[in-house]
C-alpha positions as CSV (number, residue, x, y, z in Angstrom):
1,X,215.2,10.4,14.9
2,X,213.5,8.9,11.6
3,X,214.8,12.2,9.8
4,X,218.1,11.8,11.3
5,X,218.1,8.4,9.7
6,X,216.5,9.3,6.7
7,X,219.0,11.5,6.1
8,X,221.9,9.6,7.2
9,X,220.9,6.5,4.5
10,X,220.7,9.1,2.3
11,X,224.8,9.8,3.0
12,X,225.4,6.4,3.0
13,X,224.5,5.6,-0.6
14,X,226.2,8.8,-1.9
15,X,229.3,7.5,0.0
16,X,228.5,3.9,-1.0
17,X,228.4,5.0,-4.7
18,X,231.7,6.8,-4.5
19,X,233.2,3.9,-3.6
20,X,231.9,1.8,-6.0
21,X,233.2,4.2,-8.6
22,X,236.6,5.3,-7.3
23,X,237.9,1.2,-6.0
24,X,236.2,-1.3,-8.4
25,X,238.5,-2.5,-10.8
26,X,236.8,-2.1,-14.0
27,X,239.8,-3.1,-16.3
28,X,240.5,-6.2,-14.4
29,X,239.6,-9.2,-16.8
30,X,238.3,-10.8,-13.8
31,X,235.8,-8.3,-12.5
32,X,234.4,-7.9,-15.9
33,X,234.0,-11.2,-16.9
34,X,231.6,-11.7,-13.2
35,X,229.9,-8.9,-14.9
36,X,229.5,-10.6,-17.9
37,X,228.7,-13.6,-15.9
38,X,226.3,-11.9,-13.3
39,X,224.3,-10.6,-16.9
40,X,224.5,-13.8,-18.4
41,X,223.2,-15.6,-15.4
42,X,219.7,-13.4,-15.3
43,X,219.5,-13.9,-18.7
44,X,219.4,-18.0,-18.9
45,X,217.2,-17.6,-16.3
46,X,214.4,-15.2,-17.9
47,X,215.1,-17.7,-20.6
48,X,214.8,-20.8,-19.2
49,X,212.7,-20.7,-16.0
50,X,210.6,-17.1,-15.9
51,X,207.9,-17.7,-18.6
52,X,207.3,-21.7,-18.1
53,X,208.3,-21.8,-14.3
54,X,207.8,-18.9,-13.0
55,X,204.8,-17.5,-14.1
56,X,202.8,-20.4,-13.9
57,X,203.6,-20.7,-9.7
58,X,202.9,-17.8,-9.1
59,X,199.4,-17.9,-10.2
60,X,199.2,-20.9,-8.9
61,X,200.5,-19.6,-5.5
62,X,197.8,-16.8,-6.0
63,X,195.4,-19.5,-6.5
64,X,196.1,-20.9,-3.2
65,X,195.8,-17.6,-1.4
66,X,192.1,-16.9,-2.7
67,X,190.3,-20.6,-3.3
68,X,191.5,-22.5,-0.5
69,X,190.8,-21.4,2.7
70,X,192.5,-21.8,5.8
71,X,190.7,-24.1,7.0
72,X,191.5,-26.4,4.5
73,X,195.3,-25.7,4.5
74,X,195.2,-26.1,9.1
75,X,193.6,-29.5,8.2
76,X,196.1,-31.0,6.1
77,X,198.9,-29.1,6.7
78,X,198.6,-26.9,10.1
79,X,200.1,-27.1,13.3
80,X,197.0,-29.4,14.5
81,X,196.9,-31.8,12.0
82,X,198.5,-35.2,12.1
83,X,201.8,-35.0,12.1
84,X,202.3,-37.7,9.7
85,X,199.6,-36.5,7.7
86,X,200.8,-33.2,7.5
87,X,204.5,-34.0,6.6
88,X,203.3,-36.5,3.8
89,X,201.3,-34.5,2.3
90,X,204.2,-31.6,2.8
91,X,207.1,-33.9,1.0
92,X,204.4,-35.2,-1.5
93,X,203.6,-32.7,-3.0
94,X,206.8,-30.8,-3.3
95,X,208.0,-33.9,-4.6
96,X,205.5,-34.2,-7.5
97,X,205.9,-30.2,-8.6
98,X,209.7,-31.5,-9.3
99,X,210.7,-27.8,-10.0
100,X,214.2,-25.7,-9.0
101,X,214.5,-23.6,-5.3
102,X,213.1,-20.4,-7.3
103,X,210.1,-22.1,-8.6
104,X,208.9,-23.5,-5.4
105,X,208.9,-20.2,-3.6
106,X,205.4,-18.5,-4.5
107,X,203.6,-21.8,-3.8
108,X,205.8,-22.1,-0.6
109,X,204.6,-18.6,0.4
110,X,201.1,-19.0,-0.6
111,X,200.3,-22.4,1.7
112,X,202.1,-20.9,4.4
113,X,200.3,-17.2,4.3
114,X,197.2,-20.3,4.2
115,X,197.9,-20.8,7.7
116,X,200.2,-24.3,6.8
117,X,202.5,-24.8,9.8
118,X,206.2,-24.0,9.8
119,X,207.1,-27.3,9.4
120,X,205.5,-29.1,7.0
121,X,205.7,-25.8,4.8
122,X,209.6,-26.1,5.2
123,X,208.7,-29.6,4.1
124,X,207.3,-28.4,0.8
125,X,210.1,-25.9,0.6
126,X,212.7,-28.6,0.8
127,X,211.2,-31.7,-0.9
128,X,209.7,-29.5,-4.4
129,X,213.5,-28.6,-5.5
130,X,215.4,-31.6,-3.1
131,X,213.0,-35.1,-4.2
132,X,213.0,-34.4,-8.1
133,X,212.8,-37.9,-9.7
134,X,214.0,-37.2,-13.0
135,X,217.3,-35.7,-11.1
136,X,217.6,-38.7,-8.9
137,X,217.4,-40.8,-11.7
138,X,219.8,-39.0,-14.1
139,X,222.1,-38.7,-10.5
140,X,222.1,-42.6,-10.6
141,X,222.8,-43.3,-14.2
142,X,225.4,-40.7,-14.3
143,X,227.1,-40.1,-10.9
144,X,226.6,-43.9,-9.7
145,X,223.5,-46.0,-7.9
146,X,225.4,-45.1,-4.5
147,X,225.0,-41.6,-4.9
148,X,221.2,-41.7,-6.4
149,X,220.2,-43.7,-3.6
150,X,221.5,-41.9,-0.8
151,X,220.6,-38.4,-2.4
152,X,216.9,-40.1,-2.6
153,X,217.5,-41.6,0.9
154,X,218.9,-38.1,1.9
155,X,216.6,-35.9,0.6
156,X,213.3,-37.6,2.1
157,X,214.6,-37.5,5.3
158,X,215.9,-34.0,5.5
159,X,212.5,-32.7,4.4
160,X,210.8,-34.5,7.2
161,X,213.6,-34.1,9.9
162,X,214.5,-30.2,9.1
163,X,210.6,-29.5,9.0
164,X,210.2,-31.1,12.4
165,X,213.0,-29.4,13.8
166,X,212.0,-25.9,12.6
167,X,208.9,-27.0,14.2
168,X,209.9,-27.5,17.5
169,X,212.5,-24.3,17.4
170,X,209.7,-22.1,16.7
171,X,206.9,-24.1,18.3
172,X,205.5,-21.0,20.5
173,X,205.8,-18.4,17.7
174,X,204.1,-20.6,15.3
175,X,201.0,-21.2,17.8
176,X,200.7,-17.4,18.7
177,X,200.3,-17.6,14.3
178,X,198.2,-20.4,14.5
179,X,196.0,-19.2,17.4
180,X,195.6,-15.7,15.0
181,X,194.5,-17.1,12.0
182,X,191.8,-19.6,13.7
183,X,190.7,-16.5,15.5
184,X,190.7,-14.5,12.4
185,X,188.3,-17.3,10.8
186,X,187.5,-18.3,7.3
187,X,186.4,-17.3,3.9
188,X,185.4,-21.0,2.5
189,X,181.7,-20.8,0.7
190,X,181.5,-24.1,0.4
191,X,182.9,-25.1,-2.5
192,X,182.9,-28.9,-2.8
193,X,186.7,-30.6,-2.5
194,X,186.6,-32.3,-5.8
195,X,186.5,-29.0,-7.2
196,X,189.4,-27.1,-6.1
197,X,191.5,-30.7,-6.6
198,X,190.3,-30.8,-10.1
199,X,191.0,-26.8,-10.3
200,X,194.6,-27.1,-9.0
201,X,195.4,-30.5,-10.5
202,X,195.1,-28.7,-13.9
203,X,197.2,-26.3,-13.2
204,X,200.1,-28.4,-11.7
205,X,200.0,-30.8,-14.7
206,X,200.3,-27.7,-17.1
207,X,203.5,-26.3,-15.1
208,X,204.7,-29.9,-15.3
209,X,204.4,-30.7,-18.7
210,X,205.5,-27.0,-19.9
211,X,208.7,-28.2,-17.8
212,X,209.0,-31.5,-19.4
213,X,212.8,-31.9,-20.0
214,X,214.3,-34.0,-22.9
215,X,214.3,-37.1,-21.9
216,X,217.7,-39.6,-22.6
217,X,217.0,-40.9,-26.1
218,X,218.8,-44.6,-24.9
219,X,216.6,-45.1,-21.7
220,X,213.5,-43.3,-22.0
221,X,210.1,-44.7,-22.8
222,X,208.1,-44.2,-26.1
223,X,205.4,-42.1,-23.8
224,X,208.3,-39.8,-22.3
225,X,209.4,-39.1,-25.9
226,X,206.0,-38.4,-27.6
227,X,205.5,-36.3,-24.1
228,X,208.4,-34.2,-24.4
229,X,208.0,-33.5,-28.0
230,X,204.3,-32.9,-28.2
231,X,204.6,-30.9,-24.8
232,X,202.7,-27.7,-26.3
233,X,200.1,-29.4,-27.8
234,X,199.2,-31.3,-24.6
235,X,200.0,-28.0,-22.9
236,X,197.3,-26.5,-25.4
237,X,194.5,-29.3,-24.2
238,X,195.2,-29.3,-20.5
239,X,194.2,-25.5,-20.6
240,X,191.1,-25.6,-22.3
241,X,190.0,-27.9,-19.8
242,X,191.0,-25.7,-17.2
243,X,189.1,-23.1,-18.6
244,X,186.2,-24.9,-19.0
245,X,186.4,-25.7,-15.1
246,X,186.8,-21.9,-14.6
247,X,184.1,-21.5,-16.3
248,X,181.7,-24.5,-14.7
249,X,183.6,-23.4,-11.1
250,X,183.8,-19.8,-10.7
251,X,181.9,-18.6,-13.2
252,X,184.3,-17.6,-16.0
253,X,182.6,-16.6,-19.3
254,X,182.5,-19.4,-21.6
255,X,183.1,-17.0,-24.4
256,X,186.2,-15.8,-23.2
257,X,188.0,-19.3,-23.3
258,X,186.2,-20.0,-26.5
259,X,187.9,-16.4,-28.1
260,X,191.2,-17.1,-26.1
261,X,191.7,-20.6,-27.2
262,X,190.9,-19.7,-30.7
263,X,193.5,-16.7,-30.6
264,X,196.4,-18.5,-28.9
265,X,195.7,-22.2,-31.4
266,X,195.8,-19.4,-34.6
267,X,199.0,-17.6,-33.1
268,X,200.4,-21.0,-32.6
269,X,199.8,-22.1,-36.5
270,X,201.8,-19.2,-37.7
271,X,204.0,-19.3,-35.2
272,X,204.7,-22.7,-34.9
273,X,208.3,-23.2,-34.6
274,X,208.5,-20.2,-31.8
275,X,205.8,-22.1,-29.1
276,X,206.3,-19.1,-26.6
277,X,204.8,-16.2,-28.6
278,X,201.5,-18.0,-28.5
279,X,201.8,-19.0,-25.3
280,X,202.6,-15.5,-23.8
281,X,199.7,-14.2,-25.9
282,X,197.8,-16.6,-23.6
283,X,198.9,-15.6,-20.7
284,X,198.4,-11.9,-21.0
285,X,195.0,-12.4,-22.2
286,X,194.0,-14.5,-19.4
287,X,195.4,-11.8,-17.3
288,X,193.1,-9.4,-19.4
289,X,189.9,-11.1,-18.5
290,X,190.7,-11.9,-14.9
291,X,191.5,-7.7,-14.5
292,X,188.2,-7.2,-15.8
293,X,186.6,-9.4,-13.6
294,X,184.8,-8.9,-10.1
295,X,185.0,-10.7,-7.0
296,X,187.2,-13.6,-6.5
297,X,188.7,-14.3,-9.8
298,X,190.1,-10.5,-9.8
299,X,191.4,-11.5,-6.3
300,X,193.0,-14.0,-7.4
301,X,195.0,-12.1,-10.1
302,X,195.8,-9.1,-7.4
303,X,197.2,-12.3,-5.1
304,X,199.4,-13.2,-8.3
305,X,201.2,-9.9,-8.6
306,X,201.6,-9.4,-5.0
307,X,203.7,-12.4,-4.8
308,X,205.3,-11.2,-8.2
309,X,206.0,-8.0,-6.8
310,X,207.7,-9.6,-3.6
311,X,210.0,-12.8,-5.3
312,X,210.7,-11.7,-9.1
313,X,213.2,-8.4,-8.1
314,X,214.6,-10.7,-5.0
315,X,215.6,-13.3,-7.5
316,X,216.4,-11.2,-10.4
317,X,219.4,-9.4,-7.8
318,X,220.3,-13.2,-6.3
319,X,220.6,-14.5,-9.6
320,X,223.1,-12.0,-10.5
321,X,225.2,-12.1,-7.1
322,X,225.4,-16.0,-7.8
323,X,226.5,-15.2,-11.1
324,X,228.8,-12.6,-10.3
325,X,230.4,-14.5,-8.5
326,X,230.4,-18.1,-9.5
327,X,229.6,-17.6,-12.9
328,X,228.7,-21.1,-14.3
329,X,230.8,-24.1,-15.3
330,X,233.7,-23.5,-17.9
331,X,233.8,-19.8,-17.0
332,X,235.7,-17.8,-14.2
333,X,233.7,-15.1,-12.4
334,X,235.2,-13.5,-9.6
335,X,235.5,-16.7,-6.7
336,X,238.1,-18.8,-9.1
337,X,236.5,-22.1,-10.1
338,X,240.2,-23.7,-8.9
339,X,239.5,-22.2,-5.3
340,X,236.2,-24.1,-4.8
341,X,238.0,-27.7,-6.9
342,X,240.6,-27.6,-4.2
343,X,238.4,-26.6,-1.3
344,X,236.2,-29.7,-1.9
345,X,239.0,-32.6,-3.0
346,X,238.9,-35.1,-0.2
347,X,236.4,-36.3,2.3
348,X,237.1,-33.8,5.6
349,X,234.6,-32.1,7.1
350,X,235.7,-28.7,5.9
351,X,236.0,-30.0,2.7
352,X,232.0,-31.3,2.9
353,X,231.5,-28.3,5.0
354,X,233.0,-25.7,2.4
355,X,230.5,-27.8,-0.6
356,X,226.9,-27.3,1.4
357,X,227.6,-23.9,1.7
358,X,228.7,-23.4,-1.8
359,X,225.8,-25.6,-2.7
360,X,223.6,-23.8,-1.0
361,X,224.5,-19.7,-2.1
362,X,225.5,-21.2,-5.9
363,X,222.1,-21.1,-7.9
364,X,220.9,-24.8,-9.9
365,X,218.5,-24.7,-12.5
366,X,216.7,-27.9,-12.5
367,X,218.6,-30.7,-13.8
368,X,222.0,-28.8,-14.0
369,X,223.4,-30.1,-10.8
370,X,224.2,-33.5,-12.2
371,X,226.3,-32.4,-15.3
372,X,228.1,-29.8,-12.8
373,X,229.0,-32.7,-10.1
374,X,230.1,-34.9,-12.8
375,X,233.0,-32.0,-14.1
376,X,233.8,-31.4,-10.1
377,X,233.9,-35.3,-9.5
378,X,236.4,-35.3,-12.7
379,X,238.9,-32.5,-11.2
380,X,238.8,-34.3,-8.0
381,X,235.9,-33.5,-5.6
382,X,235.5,-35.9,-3.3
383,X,232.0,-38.2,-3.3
384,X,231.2,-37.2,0.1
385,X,231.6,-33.2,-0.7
386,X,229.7,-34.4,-4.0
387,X,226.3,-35.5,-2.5
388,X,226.7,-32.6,0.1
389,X,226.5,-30.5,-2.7
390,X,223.8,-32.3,-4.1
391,X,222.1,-32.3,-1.0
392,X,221.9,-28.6,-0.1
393,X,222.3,-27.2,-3.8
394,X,219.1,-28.1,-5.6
395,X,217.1,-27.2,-2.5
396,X,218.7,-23.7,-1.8
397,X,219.9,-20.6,-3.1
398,X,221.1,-17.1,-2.9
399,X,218.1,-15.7,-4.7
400,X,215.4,-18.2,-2.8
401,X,217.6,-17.1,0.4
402,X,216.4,-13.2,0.1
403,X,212.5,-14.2,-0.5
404,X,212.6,-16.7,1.8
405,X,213.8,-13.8,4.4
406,X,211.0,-11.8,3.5
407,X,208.4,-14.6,4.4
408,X,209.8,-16.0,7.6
409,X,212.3,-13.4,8.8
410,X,216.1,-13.5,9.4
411,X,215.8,-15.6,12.4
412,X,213.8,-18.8,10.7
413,X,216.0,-18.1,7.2
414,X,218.9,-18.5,8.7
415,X,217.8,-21.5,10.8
416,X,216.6,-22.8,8.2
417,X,220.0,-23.0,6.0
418,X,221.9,-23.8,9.2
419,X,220.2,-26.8,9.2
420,X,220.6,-27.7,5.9
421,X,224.2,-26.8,5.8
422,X,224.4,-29.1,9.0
423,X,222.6,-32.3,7.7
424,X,224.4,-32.1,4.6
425,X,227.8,-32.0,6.2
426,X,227.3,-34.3,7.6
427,X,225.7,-36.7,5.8
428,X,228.3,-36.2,3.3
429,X,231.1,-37.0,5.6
430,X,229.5,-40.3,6.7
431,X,229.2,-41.2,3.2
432,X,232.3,-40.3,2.3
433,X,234.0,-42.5,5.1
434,X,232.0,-45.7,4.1
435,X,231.7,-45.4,0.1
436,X,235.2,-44.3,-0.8
């Protein structure tokens, strides 16, 4: 049978391909621009989120994987714990990582793999892209105080109420997991607490200050400014400290930090105006050291690429298909932008409806969902279709879709963005109906 089917995939690509070749319209203007668009998609995103966003989570998601144990992870944030313990901490700290639905993903895999119940991970999942101050604030100023405060209001409590629910759909799967991983034990040595927290608060604030975004020159305060434009050099600081806790922590040669550091501050003088080069360099030699290590540290760095290996080709293809076919604002890509302006004008329930679900396949990068609703708003979207867009874009995607299939399966993806499809709908409507 498994030749049979071998063989059968086999004819089903060939004939797939023909297809492809023989029906797609490659002289439409239309078709070629959501190729253009699919391209230039994957390409603001390498730009803008892969090196500073990224790459940083997922070693920080391999981090998780090796240094804290399971143990650790079940007390907080396990099926056992407190349940209003484990969903603070859960919306918490999603909330303070303040990054996009792609971003949130390795760190979202890596607490869960920890043995984190289903959900107060879905918590984390939600809240990290969902509760973004910055974005809440820029939703106020821009879009109106109505719509901040019920996209704040909204956003808290979906990450609490869609975690719970997931929770109690899959409450006897989730223990059989539960009951397997305190059967299958732990790996914790010991390590004090104040450690690890001082181990992964470093790397947080260096993934939130390399994401610093420019902050409104009229509003924002003196430290937000110096922040934002001395970003690298703060960036610089923050990760010799960390490599002096690697090195007082896990044993990480001190000459290695000593010889990086020097490297990556001398690339950086003669390279001053392009801040990435040195920063790459650091990267890959960090990555150097830690494949030469033994032990834990070169665990740590196998973790890392195994959750590179499983979410960077997932997103790469979703960020395509999103562009493909939405393309991004000002430019039509193969669903005509005038399809989705009429879909949404109003305040029915298809019309909120038909916005969560485009909200939640269309892709955001961090921030952009304000500007976006703010053009839609203008060509007559509806405010109740607006903050159900705002509600189940920022915290969903067609890329975070796929790697979120691969960690939970179909059945708890697709619960998952049922849910927030549902809430948002809904929510939207209601809001809608009483702030017209």
């Amino acid at each position: 049978m498994s030749e049979k089917w071998k063989e059968l995939k086999i004819l089903l690509i060939m004939l797939g391909v023909f297809a492809a070749a023989y029906f797609l319209p490659f002289t439409s203007a239309r078709f070629l621009n959501g190729l253009h668009e699919a391209f230039f998609m994957l390409q603001e995103y390498a730009q803008l989120h892969v090196l500073l966003c990224l790459i940083p989570a997922l070693f920080i998601a391999g981090a998780v994987s090796v240094f804290i144990s399971s143990d650790s992870v079940m007390r907080f944030l396990g099926a056992k714990a407190p349940k209003w313990l484990a969903y603070s901490v859960a919306s918490v700290s999603g909330a303070i990582l303040a990054v996009c639905s792609c971003t949130i993903l390795p760190l979202f895999s890596g607490i869960y793999k920890r043995g984190a119940g289903l959900g107060p991970a879905i918590a984390f999942l939600y809240s990290g892209p969902a509760i973004n101050v910055l974005a809440i604030v820029m939703t106020a100023r821009i879009l109106g105080l109505q719509m901040g405060i019920a996209r704040t209001v909204g956003a808290v409590v979906f990450s609490v109420v869609i975690g719970y629910i997931m929770h109690l759909l899959f409450r006897k799967e989730e223990q059989v997991r539960q009951d397997n991983l305190m059967n299958f034990g732990s790996d914790e040595k010991g390590r004090p607490l104040w450690q690890t927290i001082v181990h992964f608060g470093l790397m947080i604030l260096i993934l939130i200050v390399l994401n610093w975004a420019k902050p409104n020159s009229q509003t924002a305060s003196l430290f937000m400014n110096w922040m934002y434009y001395n970003k690298w050099l703060v960036t610089g600081l923050i990760a010799l400290l960390f490599g002096v806790s690697l090195t007082v922590f896990y044993g990480f040669k001190l000459w290695k930090v000593i010889v990086t550091a020097a490297i990556v501050w001398l690339i950086g003088f003669l390279y001053s105006s392009q801040p990435l080069i040195p920063f790459v360099m650091g990267v890959f030699l960090f990555s150097v050291w830690l494949l030469l290590e033994k032990g834990e540290l070169r665990t740590w760095l196998d973790s890392t690429w195994d959750f590179a290996k499983l979410i960077i080709p997932l997103l790469f293809i979703g960020v395509m298909i999103a562009g493909s076919l939405l393309g991004h604002p000002g430019q039509e890509a193969w669903v005509p932008s005038r399809w989705i302006e009429m879909a949404v004008g109003g305040n029915s329930l298809l019309a909120n409806f038909f916005a969560s679900i485009s909200g939640a396949f269309m892709y955001f990068a961090t921030l952009t969902e304000v500007p976006i609703l703010q053009g839609l708003l203008g060509s007559g979207m509806g405010k109740g279709p607006a903050l159900a867009l705002l509600l189940a874009g920022p915290a969903l995607s067609l890329p975070s879709m796929l790697v979120i299939n691969t960690v939970l399966g179909l059945k708890k993806t697709a619960a998952f963005v049922t849910l927030v499809v549902i809430f948002s709908t809904v929510t939207g409507y209601f809001f809608g109906v009483f702030f017209v």
